[in-house]
N, C-alpha and C positions, 0 to 999 in steps of 0.2 A: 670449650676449645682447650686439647692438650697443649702446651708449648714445652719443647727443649730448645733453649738458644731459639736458634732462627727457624728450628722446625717446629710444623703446627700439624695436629692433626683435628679433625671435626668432630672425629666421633670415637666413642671408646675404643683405642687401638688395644690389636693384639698384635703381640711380639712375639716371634720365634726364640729360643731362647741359644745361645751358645752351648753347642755339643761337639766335643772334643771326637774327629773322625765321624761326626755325624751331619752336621750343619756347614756343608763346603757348597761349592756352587750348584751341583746339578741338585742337591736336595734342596738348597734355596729355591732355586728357578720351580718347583714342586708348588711351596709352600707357598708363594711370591704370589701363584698362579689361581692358586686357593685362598686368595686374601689375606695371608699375612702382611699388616701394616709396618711393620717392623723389624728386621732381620740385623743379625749380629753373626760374625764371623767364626770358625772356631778357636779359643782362645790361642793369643801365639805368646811363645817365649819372647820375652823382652833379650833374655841371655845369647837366646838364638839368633834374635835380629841384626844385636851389634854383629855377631860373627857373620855375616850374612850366611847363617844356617839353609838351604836349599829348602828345605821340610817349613822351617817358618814364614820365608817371605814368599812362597805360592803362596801360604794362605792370605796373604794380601791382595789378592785377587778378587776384587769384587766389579760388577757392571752395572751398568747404567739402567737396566732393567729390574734392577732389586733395589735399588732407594724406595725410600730411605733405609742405609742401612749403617751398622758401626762395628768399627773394628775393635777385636778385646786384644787386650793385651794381660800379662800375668808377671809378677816379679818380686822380689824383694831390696834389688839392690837402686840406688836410688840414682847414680849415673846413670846403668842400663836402663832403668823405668824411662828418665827423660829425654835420653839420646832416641831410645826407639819411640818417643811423641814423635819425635824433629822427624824420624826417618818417615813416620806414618803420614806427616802430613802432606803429600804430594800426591797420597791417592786421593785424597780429599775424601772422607767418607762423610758423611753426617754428624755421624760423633765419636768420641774414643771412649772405648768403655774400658773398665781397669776390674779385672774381674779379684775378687776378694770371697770369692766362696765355695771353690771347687775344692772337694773332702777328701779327695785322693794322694794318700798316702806320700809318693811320690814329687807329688808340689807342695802339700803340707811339712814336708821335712827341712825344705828348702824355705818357709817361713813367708812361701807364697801363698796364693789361692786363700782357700780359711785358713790357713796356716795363720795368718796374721790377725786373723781374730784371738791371738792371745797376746797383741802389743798394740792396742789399739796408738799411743803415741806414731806408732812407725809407719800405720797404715795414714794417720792423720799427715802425717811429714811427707811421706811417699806424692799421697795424692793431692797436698799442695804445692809439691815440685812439679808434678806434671801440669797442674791447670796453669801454674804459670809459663810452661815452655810450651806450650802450644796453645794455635787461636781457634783451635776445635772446640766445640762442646764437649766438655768430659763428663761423665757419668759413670756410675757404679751398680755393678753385680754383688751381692753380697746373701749372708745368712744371721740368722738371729743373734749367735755369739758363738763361742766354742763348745761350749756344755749349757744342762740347762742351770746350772747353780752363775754362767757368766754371761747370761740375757742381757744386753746392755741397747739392743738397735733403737731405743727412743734418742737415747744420749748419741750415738752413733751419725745418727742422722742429722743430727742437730751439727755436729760439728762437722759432718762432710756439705751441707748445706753454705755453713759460713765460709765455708774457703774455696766457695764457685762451684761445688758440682751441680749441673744442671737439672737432673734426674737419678732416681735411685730404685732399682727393682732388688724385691728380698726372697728371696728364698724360705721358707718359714719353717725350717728345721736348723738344726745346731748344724755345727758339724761331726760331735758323735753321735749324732742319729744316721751320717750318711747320706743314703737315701731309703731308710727304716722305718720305721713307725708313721704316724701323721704330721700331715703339718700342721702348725699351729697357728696361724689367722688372725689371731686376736691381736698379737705383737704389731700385726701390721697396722691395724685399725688402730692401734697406740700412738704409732704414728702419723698416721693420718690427721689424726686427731688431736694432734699439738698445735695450737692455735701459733706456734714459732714457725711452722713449716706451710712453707707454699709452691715446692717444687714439684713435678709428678711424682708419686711411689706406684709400681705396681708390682705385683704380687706374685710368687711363682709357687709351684708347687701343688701337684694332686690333680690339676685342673686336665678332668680328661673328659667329659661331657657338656655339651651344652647346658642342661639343667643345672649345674655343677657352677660352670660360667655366671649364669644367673643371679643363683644364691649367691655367689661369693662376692658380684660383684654389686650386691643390694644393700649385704650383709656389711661387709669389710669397710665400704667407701673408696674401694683403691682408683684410680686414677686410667687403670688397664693391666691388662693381664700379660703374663709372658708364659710359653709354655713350651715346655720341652719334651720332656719324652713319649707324650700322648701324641704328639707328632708322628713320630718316627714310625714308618710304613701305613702311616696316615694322617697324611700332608690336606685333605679334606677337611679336618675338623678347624679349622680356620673358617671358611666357607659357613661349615655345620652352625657356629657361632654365633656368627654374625646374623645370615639368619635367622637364628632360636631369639637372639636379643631384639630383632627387628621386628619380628611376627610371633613369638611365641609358637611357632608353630617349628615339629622338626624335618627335616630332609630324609628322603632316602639314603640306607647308606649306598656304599658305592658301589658297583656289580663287578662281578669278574672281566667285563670289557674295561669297565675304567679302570680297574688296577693294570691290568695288562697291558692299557696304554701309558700308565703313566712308570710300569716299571720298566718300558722299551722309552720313555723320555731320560729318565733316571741316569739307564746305561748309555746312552747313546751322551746324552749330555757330559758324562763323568768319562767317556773316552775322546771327544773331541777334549775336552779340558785338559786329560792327563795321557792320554794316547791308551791305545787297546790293553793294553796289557797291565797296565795300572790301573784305570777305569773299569775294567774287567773286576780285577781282584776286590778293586774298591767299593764295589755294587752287593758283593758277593754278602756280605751281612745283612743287607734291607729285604732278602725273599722271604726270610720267615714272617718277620713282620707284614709283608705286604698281602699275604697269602693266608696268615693265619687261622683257622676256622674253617679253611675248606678241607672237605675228605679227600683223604688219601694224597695230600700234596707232598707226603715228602719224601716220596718216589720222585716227582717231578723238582722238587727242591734241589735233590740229591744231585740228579744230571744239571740243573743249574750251576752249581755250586763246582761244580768238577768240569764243567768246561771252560777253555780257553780261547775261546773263537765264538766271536761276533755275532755270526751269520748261523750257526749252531745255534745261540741263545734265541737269538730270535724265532729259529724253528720252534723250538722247545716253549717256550711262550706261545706261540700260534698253537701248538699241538695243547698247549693247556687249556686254553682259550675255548678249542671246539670241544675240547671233554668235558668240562666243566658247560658250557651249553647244550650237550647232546643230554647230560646227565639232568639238564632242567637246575642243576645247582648254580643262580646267578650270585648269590649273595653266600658269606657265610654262614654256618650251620648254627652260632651259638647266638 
């Protein structure tokens, strides 16, 4: 049995992982759907929150159909980090998670995300300002260290462990690798493997097949897996997983009826969420992914993609739908 704080889970959870315009609620409600054990929010500015930024606190939005789930947050400044605990905690999530690993330029300049993998003091001080201002579970997103010459996550852990954080998922790349090269696994099993640690770790990174799952998770020891971008327009491998771990046996993939239904769930969710025209736009990046591998979609992408009406899209999905079955092509080509 997993436990964070007061949450338990039975069997090796898998975690959706925080994606920034990617992991909002209609692509939760997806994932949620397909067995994701665990969902996280896309990360929000703590800077944003104090100002009550409009763009940050939507994304505090979460429902009672996606628990367990936690809310990230991103910062460096250490008022804003514990003011926006205080504000966070009335949604009540399951846990706060502080993310500490996101490699984008933008939040690393600001000394947030892995930005602050080059002070590990401030990241230490941050997040035991925040466990003490709130009575969430806190936990942490994080990466190996900033380069590979400043590897540090055995030391890392050990001290986000002592000052309450509940759980720790790593990323197994620097952050000058970005999202480049591989990840490296072994770090984590370092971890793991510190007879000083007894809180979950689980592991993120590359994890885009079942058999993948497997090994990693035979290999590694981790605790459970989190996984992100092998997600994105295929919210199924959650499902896939669990299965492959249960039965060793794998699943079909999905056919062009179940993509079809689940990308008229997508839209239809991300516009009651955010109204037509937003939920529209906001869908508008998931078709390639959802579709990928059939002939001749992006003809049919194209008209996706350039309409602004509802009841349009949904034609145009229908009309995919029976082309893609007149053509006998249910699944992907590759």
């Amino acid at each position: 049995m997993i436990s964070i704080g007061n949450l338990t889970f039975e069997d090796f959870p898998l975690l959706l992982a925080p994606m920034e315009d990617v992991s909002d609620p209609p692509f939760r409600k997806l994932c949620k759907e397909n067995g994701a054990d665990m969902m996280y929010t896309e990360f929000i500015s703590t800077e944003g929150l104090i100002r009550n930024a409009e763009k940050s606190v939507k994304k505090l939005d979460i429902y009672d159909y996606e628990r367990p789930i936690g809310i990230q947050i991103f910062g460096s400044n250490l008022d804003a980090m514990t003011y926006s605990a205080r504000i966070i905690e009335p949604y009540n999530p399951n846990v706060l998670d502080i993310n500490y690993g996101c490699p984008v330029k933008k939040v690393v300049c600001k000394l947030a995300g892995a930005g602050i993998l080059q002070n590990i003091p401030l990241m230490i001080q941050l997040t035991e300002a925040i466990v003490k201002s709130t009575n969430l579970p806190v936990t942490v997103k994080t990466r190996l260290g900033w380069d590979e010459k400043s590897i540090n996550i055995v030391e890392v852990a050990e001290r986000l462990q002592d000052i309450g954080v509940k759980a720790l998922s790593i990323h197994a790349r620097t952050r000058v690798q970005m999202y480049k090269g591989h990840s490296d696994w072994r770090y984590i099993a370092q971890v793991k493997e510190n007879p000083r640690m007894h809180i979950p770790i689980f592991g993120n990174g590359d994890i885009d097949s079942p058999e993948k799952a497997l090994e990693y998770k035979n290999k590694f020891g981790v605790d459970g897996i989190m996984i992100g971008r092998a997600a994105i327009g295929y919210p199924w491998i959650f499902r896939e997983i669990k299965h492959y771990l249960k039965t060793g046996e794998k699943l079909p993939p999905p056919t062009i009826t179940d993509r079809i239904e689940a990308v008229k769930t997508h839209l239809l969710s991300a516009i009651a969420w955010k109204g037509e025209v937003l939920g529209i736009n906001e869908t508008k990046q998931h078709y390639a992914a959802y579709f990928k591998g059939f002939e001749g979609v992006k003809e049919f992408r194209m008209r996706l993609v350039t309409s602004q009406n509802k009841v349009e899209i949904l034609e145009i999905l229908d009309e995919m739908h029976t082309h893609y079955l007149n053509l006998g092509q249910f699944m992907p080509s590759f």
